[in-house]
C-alpha positions as CSV (number, residue, x, y, z in Angstrom):
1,X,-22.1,6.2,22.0
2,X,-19.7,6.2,18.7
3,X,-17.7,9.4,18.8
4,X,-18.5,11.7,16.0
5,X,-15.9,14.7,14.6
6,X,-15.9,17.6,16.7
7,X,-14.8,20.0,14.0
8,X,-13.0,18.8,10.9
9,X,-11.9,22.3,9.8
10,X,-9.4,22.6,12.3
11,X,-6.1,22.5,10.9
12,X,-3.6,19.8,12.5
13,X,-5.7,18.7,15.6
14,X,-5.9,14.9,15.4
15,X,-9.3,13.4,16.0
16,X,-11.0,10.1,16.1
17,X,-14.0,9.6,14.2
18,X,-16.6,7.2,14.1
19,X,-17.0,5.5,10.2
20,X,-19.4,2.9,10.2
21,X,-20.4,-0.8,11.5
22,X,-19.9,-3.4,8.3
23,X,-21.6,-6.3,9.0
24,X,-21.3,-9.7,6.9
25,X,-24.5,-9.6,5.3
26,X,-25.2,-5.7,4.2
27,X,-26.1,-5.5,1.0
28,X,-23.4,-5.2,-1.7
29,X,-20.6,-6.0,1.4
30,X,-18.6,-8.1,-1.2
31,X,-17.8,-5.3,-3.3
32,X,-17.3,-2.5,-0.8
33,X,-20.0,-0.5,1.1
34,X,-19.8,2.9,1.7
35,X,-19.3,4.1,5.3
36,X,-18.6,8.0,5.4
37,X,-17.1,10.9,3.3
38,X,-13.9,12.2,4.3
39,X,-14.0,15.7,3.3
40,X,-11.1,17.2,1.4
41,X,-7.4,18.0,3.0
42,X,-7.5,15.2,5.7
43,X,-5.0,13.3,6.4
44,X,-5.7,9.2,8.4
45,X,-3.3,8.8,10.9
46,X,-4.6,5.2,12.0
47,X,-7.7,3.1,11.3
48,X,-9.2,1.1,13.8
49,X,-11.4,-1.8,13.4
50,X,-13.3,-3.2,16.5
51,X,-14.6,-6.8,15.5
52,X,-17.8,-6.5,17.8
53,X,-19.2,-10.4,16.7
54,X,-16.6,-12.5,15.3
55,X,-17.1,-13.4,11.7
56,X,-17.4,-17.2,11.2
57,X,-17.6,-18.2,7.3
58,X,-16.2,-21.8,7.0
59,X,-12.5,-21.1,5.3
60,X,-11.5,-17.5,5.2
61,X,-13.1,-13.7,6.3
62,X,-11.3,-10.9,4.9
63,X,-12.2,-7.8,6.1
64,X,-10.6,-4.6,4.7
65,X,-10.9,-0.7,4.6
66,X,-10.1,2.6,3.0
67,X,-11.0,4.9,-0.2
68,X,-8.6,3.6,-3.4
69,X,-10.2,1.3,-5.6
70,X,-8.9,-2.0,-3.9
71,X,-10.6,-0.5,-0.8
72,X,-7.8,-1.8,1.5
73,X,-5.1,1.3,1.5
74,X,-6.5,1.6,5.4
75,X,-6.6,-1.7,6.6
76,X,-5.8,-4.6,4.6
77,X,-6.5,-8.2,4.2
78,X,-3.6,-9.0,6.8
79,X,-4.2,-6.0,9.2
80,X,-7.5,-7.9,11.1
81,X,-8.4,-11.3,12.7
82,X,-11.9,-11.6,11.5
83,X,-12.8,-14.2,13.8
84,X,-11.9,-13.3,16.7
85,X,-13.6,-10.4,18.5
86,X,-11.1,-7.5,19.7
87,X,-9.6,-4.3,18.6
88,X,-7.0,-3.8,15.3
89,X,-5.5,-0.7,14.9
90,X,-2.8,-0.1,12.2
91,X,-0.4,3.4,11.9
92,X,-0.9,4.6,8.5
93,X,-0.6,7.8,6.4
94,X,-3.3,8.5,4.3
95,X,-3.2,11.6,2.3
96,X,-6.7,12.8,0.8
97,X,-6.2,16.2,-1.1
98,X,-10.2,15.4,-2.1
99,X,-13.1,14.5,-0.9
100,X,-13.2,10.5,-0.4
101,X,-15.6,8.3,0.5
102,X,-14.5,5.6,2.9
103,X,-15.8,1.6,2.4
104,X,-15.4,-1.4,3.8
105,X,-15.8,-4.8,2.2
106,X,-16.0,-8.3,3.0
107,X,-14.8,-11.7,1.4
108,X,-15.2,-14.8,2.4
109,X,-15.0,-18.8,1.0
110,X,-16.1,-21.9,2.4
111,X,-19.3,-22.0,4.2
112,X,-21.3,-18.9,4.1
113,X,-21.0,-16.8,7.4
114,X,-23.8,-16.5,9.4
115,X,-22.2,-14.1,12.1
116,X,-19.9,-10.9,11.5
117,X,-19.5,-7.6,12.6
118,X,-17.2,-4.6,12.9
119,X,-17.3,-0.4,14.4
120,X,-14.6,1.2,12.2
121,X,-12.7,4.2,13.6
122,X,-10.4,6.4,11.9
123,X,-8.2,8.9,13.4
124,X,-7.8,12.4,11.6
125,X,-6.0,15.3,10.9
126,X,-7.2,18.3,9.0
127,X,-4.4,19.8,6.3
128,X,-4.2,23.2,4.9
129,X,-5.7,23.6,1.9
C-alpha cells in the first residue's frame, strides 16, 4: 500500500506522499512524465526514490525528479544509483507558491535498458497562503 496525503490543507504538518512509479519504458519517460500535482503553498522537505528493479541500459541510467523545467530540482542526476535496487533520499527545500506538477524522467546511452523501475515519495509541508 503506497501512502497517500492525509490532508494537504493542514498548515505545517510534514507528510509523506506517494508520487508515482517511473518505469524505463513509459511512454515519453525521456522527456519527463508526469507523476502528481502538488497543489499550491507546499513546501518538499525530502524526495525519496525507491529503485524497486534496478535499471540496466548498457552505459549510463539517469534517473531524476522534480517540477522546474530541467525536472531534476528534487532529485538530480547524482542523487540515485539506478542500478542498484535500494532506497535514495535527499534533504531538500522546495518552495511551490503554485500549483506544480511533479515528473520524473529517464536517460540512458549504450544498450537500451530492458529492466527499470522506481516508487517516488516526497515529503510535504503545507505553507500559509
Amino acid at each position: 500500500m503506497n501512502p497517500m496525503p492525509m490532508d494537504l490543507g493542514v498548515c505545517g504538518v510534514e507528510q509523506m506522499l506517494y508520487a508515482g512509479t517511473v518505469k524505463y519504458n513509459d511512454t515519453g519517460v525521456a522527456t519527463g512524465i508526469k507523476l502528481c500535482d502538488l497543489p499550491a503553498n507546499i513546501i518538499v522537505t525530502r524526495a525519496v526514490a525507491v529503485i524497486t528493479t534496478a535499471f540496466n541500459a548498457g552505459t549510463t541510467n539517469v534517473l531524476t525528479v522534480g517540477a522546474n523545467d530541467g525536472i531534476d530540482d528534487l532529485l538530480g542526476s547524482s542523487d540515485i544509483t539506478e542500478d542498484t535496487a535500494a532506497a535514495y533520499s535527499k534533504q531538500t527545500f522546495a518552495k511551490y507558491t503554485e500549483k506544480k506538477a511533479i515528473k520524473a524522467k529517464f536517460t540512458q546511452t549504450g544498450t537500451a535498458a530492458t529492466a527499470g523501475a522506481a516508487d517516488i515519495y516526497l515529503f510535504v509541508v503545507r505553507i500559509p497562503e
